[in-house]
Backbone as JSON Lines, residues from 0, in Angstrom:
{"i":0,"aa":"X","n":[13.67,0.83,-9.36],"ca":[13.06,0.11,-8.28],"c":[14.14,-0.73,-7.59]}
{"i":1,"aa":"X","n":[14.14,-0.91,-6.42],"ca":[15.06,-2.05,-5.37],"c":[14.54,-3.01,-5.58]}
{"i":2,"aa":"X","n":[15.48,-3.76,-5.25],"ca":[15.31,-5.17,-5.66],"c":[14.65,-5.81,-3.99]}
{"i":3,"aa":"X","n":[13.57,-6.84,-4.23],"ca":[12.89,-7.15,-2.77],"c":[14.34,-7.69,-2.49]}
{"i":4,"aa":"X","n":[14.72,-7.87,-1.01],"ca":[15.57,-8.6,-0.16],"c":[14.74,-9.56,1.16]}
{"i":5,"aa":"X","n":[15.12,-10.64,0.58],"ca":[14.36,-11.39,1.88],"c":[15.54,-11.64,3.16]}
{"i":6,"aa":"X","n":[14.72,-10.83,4.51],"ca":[15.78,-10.98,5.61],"c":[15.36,-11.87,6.65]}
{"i":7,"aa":"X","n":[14.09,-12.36,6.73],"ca":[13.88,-13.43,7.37],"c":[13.48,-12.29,8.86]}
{"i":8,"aa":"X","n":[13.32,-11.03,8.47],"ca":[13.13,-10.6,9.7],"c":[11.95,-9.43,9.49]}
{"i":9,"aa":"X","n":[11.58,-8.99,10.31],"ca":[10.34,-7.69,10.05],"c":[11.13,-6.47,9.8]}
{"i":10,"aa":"X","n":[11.17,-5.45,8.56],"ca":[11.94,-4.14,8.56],"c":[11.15,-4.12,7.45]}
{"i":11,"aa":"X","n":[11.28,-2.25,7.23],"ca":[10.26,-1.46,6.36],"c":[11.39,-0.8,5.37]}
{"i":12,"aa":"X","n":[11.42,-1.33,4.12],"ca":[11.92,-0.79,3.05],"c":[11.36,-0.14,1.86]}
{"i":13,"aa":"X","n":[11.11,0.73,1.74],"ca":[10.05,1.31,0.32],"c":[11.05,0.94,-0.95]}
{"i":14,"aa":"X","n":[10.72,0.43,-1.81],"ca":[11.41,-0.79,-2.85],"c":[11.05,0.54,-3.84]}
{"i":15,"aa":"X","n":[9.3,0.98,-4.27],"ca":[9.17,1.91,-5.21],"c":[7.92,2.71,-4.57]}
{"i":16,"aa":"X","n":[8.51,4.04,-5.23],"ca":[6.95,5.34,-4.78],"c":[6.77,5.81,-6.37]}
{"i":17,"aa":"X","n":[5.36,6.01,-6.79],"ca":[5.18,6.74,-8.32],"c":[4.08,7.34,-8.2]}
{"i":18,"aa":"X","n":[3.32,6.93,-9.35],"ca":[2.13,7.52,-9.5],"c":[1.91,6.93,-10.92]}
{"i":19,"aa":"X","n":[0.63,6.08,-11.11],"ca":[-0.13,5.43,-11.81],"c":[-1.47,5.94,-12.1]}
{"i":20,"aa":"X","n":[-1.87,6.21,-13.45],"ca":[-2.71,7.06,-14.08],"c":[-3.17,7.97,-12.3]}
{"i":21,"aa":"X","n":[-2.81,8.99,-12.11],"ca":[-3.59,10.17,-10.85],"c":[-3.36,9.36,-9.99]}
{"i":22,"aa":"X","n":[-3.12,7.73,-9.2],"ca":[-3.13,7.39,-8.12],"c":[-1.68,7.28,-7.12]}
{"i":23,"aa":"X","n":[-1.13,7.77,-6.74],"ca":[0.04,7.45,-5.32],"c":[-0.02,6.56,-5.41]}
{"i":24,"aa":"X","n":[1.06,5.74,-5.22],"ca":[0.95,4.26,-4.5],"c":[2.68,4.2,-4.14]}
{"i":25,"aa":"X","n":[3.04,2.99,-3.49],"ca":[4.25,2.41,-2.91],"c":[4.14,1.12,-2.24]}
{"i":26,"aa":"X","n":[5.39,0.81,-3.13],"ca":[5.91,-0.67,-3.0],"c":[6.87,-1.13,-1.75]}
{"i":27,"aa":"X","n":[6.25,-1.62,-0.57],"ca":[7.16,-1.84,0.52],"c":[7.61,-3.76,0.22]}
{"i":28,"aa":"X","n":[8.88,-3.36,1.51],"ca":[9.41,-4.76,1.45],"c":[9.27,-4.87,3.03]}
{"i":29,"aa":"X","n":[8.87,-5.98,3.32],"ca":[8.45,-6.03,5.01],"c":[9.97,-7.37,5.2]}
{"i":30,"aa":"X","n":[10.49,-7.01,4.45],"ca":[12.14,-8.46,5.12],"c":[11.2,-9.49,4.88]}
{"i":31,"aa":"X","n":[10.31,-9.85,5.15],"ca":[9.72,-11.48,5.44],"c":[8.62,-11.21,3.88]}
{"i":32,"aa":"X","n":[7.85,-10.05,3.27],"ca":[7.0,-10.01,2.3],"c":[7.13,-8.76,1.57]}
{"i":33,"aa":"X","n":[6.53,-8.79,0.42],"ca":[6.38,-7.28,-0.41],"c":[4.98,-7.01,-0.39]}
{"i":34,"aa":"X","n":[4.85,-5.82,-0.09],"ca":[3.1,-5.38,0.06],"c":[2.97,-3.95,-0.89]}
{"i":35,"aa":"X","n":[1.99,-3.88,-1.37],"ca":[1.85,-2.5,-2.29],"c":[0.54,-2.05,-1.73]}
{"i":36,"aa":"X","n":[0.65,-0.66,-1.9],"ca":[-0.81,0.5,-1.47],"c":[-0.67,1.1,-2.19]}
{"i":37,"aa":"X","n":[-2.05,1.53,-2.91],"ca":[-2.33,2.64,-3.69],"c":[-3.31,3.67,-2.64]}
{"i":38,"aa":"X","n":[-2.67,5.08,-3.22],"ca":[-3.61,5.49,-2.25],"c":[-4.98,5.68,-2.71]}
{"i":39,"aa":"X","n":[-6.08,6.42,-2.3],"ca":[-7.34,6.46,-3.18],"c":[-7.74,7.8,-2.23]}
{"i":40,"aa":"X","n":[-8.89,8.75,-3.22],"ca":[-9.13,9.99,-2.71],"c":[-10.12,9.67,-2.14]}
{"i":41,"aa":"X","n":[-10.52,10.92,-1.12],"ca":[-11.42,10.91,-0.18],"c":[-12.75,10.59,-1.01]}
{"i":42,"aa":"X","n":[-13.07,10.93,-2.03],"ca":[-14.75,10.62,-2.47],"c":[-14.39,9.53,-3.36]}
{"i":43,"aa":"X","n":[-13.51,8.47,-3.51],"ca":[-13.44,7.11,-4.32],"c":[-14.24,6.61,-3.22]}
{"i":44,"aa":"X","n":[-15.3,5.5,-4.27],"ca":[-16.32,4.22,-3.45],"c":[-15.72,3.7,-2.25]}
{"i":45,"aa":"X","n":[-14.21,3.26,-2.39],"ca":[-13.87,2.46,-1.29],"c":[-13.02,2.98,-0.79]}
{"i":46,"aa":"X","n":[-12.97,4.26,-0.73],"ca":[-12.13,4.92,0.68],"c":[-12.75,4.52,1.7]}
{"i":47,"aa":"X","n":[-11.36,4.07,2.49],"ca":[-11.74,3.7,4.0],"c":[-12.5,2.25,4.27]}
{"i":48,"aa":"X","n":[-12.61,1.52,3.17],"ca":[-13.36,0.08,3.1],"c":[-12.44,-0.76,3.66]}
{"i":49,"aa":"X","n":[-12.21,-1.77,4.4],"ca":[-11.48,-2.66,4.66],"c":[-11.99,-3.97,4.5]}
{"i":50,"aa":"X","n":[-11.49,-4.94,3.9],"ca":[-11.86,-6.32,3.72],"c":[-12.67,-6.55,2.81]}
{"i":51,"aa":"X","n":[-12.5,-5.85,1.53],"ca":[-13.61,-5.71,1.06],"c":[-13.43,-6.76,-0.22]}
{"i":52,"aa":"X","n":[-13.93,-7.68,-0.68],"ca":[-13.4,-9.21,-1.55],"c":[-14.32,-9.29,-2.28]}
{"i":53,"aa":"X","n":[-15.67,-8.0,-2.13],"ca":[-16.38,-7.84,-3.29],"c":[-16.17,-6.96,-4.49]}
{"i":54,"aa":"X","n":[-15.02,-6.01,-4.12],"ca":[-14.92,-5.08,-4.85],"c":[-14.24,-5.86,-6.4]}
{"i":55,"aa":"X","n":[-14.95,-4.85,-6.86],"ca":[-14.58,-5.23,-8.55],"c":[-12.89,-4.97,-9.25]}
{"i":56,"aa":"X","n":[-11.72,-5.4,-8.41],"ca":[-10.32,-5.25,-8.37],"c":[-9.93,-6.29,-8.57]}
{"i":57,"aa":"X","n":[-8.78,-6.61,-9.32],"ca":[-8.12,-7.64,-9.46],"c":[-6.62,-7.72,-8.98]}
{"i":58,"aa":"X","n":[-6.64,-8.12,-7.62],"ca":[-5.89,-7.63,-6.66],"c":[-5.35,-8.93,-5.8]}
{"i":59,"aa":"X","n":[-3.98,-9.14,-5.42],"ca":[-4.2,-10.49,-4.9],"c":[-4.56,-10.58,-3.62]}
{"i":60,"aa":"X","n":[-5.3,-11.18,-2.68],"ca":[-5.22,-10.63,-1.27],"c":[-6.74,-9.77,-1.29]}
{"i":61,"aa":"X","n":[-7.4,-9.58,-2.28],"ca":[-8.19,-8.29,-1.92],"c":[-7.44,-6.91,-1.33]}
{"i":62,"aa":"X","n":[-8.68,-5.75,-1.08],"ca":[-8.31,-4.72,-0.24],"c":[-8.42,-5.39,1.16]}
{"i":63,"aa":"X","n":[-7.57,-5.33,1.7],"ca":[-6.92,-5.61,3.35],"c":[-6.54,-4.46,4.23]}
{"i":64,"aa":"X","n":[-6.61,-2.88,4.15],"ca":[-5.76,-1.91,4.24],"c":[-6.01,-0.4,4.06]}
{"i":65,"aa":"X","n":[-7.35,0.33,5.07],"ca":[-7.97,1.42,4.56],"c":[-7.3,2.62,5.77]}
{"i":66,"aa":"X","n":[-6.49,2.17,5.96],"ca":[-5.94,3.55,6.95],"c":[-4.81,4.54,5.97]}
{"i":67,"aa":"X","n":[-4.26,5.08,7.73],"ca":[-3.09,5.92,7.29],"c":[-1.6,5.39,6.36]}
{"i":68,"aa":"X","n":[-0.73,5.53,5.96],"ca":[0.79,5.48,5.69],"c":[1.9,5.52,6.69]}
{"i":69,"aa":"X","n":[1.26,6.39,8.21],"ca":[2.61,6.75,8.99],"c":[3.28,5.46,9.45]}
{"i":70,"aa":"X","n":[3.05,4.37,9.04],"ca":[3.41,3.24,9.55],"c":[4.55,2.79,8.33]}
{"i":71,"aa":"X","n":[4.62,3.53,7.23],"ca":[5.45,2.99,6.06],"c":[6.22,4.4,5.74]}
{"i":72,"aa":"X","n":[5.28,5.45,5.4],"ca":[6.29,7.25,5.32],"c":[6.23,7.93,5.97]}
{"i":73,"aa":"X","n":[6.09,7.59,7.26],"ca":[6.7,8.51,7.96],"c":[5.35,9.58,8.1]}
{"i":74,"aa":"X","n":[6.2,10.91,8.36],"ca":[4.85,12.55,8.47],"c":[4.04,12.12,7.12]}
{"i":75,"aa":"X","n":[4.98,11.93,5.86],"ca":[4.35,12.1,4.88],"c":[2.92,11.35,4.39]}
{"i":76,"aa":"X","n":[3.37,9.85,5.12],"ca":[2.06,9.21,5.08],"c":[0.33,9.62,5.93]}
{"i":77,"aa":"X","n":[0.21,10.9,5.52],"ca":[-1.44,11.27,5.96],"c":[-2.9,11.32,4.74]}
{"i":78,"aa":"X","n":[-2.35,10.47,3.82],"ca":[-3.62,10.2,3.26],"c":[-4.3,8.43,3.33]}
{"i":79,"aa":"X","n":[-5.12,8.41,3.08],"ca":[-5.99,6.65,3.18],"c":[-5.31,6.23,1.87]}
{"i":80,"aa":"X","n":[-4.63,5.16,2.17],"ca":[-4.21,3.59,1.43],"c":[-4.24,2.47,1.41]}
């Protein structure tokens, strides 16, 4: 994994990509914050939920975040995270 770098500025660094029991996910560094997405499949409860602070996750922030990836990987990002 990369180490976060704080640049005091907005830039998209993927720090880590894996896979946790069946789920995708990736660890970005936004220069100013670190944000993580897991992705989730099309028939999980909260695909596509946004804002959702009821869900039963222990998450900091809640889910904030039910779109695409192309904003973090590029082509590759076309599933919901």
């Amino acid at each position: 994994m990369k180490e976060m770098e704080y640049k005091g500025k907005q830039s998209i660094d993927i720090l880590f990509e894996g896979e946790y029991e069946k789920y995708h996910f990736v660890i970005v560094s936004y220069g100013t914050h670190p944000c993580a997405y897991v992705e989730l499949p099309k028939n999980h409860p909260l695909y596509g939920i946004e804002d959702n602070y009821d869900a039963d996750i222990d998450v900091h922030g809640g889910i904030t975040f039910a779109r695409h990836l192309r904003h973090v990987l590029g082509e590759r990002g076309d599933g919901s995270i």
